[in-house]
C-alpha positions in Angstrom: -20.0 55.9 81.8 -21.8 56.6 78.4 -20.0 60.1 78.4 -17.1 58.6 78.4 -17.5 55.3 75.8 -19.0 57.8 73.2 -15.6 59.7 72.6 -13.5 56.5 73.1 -15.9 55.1 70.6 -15.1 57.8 67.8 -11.4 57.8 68.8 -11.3 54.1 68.1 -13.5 53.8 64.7 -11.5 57.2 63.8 -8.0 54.9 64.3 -9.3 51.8 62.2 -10.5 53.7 59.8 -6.8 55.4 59.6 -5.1 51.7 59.8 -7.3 50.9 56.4 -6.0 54.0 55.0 -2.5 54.0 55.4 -2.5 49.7 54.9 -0.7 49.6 51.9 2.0 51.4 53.3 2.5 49.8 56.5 1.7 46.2 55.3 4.9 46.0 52.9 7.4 46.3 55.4 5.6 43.8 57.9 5.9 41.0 55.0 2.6 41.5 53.7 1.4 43.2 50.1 -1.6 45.0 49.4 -3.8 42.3 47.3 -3.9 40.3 51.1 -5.4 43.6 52.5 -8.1 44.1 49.8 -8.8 40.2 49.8 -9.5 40.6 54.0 -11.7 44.1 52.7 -13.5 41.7 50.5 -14.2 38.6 53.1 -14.8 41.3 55.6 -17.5 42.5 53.9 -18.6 38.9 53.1 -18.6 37.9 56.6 -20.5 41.5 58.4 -23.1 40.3 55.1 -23.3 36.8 57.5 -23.4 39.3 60.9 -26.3 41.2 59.6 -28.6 38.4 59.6 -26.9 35.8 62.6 -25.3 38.5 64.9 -28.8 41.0 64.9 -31.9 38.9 63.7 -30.2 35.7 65.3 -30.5 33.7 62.1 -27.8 31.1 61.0 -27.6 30.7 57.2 -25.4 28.0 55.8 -25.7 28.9 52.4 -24.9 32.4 52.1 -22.0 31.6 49.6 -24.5 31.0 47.3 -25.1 34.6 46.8 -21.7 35.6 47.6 -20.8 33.2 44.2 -23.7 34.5 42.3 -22.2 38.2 42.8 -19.3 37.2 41.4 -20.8 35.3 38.4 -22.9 38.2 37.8 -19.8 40.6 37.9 -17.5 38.3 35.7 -20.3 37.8 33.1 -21.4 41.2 32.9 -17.7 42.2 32.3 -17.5 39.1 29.8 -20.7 39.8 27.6 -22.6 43.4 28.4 -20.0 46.0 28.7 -16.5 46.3 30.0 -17.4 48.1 33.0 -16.8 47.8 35.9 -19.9 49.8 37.8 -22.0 47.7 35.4 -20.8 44.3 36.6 -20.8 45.7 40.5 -24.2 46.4 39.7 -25.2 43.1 37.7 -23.5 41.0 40.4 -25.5 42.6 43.4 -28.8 42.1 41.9 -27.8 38.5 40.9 -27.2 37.7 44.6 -29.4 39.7 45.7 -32.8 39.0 43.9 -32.0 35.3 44.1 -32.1 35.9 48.0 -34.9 37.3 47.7 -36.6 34.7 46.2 -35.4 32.5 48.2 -35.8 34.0 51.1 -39.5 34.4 50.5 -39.5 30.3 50.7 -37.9 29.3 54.0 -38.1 33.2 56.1 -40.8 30.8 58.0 -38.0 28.2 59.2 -36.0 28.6 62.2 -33.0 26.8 63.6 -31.4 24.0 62.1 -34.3 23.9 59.5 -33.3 27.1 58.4 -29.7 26.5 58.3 -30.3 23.1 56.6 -32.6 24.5 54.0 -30.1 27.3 53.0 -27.4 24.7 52.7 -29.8 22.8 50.1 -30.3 25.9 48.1 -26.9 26.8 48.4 -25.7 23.3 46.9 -27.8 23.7 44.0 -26.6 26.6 42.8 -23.2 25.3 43.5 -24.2 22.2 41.1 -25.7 24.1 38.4 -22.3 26.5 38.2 -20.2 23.4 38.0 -22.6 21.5 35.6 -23.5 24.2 33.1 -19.8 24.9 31.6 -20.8 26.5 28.7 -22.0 29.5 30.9 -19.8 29.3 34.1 -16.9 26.9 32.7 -17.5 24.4 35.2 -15.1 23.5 37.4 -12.3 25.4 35.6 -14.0 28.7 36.2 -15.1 31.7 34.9 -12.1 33.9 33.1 -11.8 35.8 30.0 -12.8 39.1 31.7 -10.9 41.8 34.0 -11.6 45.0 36.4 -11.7 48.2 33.8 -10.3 51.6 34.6 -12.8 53.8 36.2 -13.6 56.8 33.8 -15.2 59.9 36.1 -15.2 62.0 33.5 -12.6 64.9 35.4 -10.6 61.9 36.2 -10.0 58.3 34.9 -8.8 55.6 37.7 -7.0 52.8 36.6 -7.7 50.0 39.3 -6.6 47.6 36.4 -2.9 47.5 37.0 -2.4 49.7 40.7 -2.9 47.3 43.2 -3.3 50.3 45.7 -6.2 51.9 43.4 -7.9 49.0 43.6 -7.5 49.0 47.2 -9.2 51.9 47.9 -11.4 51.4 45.8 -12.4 48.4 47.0 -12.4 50.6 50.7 -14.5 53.0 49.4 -17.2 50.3 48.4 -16.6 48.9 51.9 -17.0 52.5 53.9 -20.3 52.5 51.2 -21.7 49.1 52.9 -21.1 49.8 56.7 -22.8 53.2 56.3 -25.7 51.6 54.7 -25.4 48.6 57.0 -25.3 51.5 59.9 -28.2 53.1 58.9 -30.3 50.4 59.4 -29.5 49.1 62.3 -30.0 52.8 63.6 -33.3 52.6 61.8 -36.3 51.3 63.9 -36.2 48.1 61.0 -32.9 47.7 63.0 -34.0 47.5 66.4 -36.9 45.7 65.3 -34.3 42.8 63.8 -32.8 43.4 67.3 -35.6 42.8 69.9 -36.5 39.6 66.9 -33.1 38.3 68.2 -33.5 38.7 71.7 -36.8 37.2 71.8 -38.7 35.9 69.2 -41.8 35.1 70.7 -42.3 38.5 72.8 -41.4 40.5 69.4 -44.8 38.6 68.0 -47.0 39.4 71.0 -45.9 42.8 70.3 -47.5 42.7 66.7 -44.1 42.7 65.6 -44.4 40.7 61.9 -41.5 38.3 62.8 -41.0 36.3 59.3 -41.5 39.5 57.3 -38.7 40.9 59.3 -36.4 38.1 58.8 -37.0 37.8 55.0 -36.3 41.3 54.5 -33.4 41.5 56.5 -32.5 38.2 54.8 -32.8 39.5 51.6 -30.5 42.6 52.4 -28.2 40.4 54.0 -28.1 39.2 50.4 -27.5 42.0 48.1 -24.5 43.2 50.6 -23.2 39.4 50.1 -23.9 39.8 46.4 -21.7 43.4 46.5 -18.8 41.6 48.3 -19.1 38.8 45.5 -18.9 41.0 42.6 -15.9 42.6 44.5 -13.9 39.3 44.6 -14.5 38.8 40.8 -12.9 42.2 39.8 -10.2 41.2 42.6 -9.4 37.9 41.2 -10.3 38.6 37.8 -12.2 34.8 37.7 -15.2 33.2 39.3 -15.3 29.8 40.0 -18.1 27.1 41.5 -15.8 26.9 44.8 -17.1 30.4 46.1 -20.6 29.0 46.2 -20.0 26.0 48.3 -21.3 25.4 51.8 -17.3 25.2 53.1 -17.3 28.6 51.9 -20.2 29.6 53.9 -18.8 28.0 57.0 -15.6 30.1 56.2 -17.8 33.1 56.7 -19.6 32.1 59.5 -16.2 31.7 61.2 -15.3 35.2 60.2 -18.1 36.6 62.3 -17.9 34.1 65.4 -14.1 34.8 65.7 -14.3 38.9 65.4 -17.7 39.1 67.5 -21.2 38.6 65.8 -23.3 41.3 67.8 -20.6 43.7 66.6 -21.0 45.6 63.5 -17.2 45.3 62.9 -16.3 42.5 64.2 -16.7 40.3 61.3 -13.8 42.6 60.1 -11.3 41.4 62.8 -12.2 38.1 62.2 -11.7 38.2 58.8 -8.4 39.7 59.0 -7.4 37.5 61.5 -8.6 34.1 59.1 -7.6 35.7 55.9 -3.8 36.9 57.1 -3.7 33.3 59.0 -4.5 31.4 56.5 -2.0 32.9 54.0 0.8 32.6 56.2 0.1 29.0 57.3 -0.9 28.0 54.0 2.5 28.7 52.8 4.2 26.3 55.5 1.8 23.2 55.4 -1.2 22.0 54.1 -3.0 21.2 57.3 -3.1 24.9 57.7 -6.8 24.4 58.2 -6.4 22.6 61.6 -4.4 25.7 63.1 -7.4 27.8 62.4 -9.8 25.4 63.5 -8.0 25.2 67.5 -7.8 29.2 67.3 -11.2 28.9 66.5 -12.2 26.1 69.5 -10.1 28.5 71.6 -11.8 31.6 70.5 -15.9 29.8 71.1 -14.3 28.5 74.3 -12.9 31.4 76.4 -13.6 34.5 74.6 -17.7 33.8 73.9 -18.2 37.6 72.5 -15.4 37.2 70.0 -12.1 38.7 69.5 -13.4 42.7 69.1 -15.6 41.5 72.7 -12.5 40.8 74.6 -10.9 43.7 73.5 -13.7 46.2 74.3 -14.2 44.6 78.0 -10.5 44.6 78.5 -11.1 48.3 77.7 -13.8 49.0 80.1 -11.9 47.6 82.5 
């Protein structure tokens, strides 16, 4: 049975992988435009930054749009007052996100549960607070503008992701293929099946010596800087950072992402994104309650397909 999941495996991750490719060309004629498929590249990578630390350590954070608005600040002020460049403000608006997870992290990796989740809220609503309050910096609740993504200059080669929308997109792919690897590697790693056995149980992983908080910080604290990459990626896509992206509602948004697509899949969080991000700009655009249609396909997704959309779709396979 192995034998024959590993090549239906490859076959599979070989045909997403060719759907992201060609997207810009296929999404046109089905009434959608290529700024909707790098936004669900963006909140995909948002939402497998959630996955990373719920669907393998089995830790629920509510705030992780903290760092996810942080990126972006990071991105939008670098751009703004370092350098117009656009690997600079990538680079400022991970670190932003991801140091301040770190040091946050350090603080609550000792909660569990609701505690946890409540604490990250807390955190999370204070940096929310401070990016509306302090409008000379962020511009409160108007946002962050006066900056914009700069052509990419390689040297042999100069890439303007300014103006092409499908540039953008794969550049914004490439950044994406960048994370899963990494994200791969761990979990491959013994760290990974470490955060593993931490989810399955918690209290046999520490009477296997297993340091159990250490584990989650650090794996909170990546979980971070990939949520601080994804927020620096929606700052060059929007071309504006605002205190929304750092509120809890956006961190439930997330959390959605990953429960819909399948949290103990490493590409599930995609699915689900896509699904919430194309759903939500098609319903959006007929009535304002678009909200509650996601929330029942949400109720109906928890209810009868417990292992997520990219689950049912893999047992359906097997069978």
């Amino acid at each position: 049975m192995s034998e024959t999941r590993h090549p239906r495996r490859l076959v599979v991750i070989a045909a997403l992988w060719a759907v992201l490719l060609l997207a810009p060309y296929w999404m046109p004629p089905l009434g959608g435009y290529t700024a909707l498929g790098t936004r669900v590249l963006v909140l995909g990578l948002a939402a497998m930054s959630v996955n990373f630390l719920l669907g393998f350590t089995g830790v629920l954070s509510f705030g992780h749009a903290a760092y996810f608005g942080l990126g972006a600040y990071g991105a939008g002020l670098a751009l703004k007052f370092l350098a117009p460049s656009t690997p600079l403000a990538l680079l400022c608006g991970t670190l932003l996100g991801g140091i301040a997870g770190t040091l946050l992290g350090a603080l609550i990796a000792r909660r569990r549960g609701v505690y946890f989740a409540m604490v990250t809220i807390a955190f999370g609503q204070v940096f929310y607070y401070i990016a509306f309050q302090w409008s000379s910096v962020t511009g409160g609740d108007d946002g962050l503008r006066g900056f914009s993504r700069q052509p990419l200059d390689l040297g042999i080669a100069r890439i303007d992701i300014l103006s092409n929308a499908n540039a953008f997109y794969y550049f914004v792919l490439f950044c994406l293929a960048l994370a899963i690897g990494v994200m791969g590697f761990i979990l491959r790693s013994p760290f990974g099946r470490t955060m593993i056995a931490i989810r399955e149980n918690e209290q046999r992983a520490r009477f296997l010596g297993i340091p159990v908080d250490r584990h989650i910080w650090i794996a909170f604290t990546l979980s971070c800087f990939f949520m601080g990459f994804a927020g620096a990626l929606y700052a060059l896509l929007n071309n504006f950072a605002d205190p929304r992206g750092l509120h809890y509602s956006q961190s439930g948004d997330f959390v959605m992402m990953a429960v819909m697509g399948g949290m103990r899949s490493l590409w599930g969080p995609l699915l689900g994104a896509a699904v919430f991000v194309v759903l939500q700009d098609y319903l959006s655009s007929i009535t304002v309650n678009w909200m509650s249609f996601v929330g029942m396909l949400f109720v109906a997704i928890v209810l009868f397909f417990p292992r997520g959309l990219l689950g049912f779709i893999q047992h359906r396979s097997d069978s």
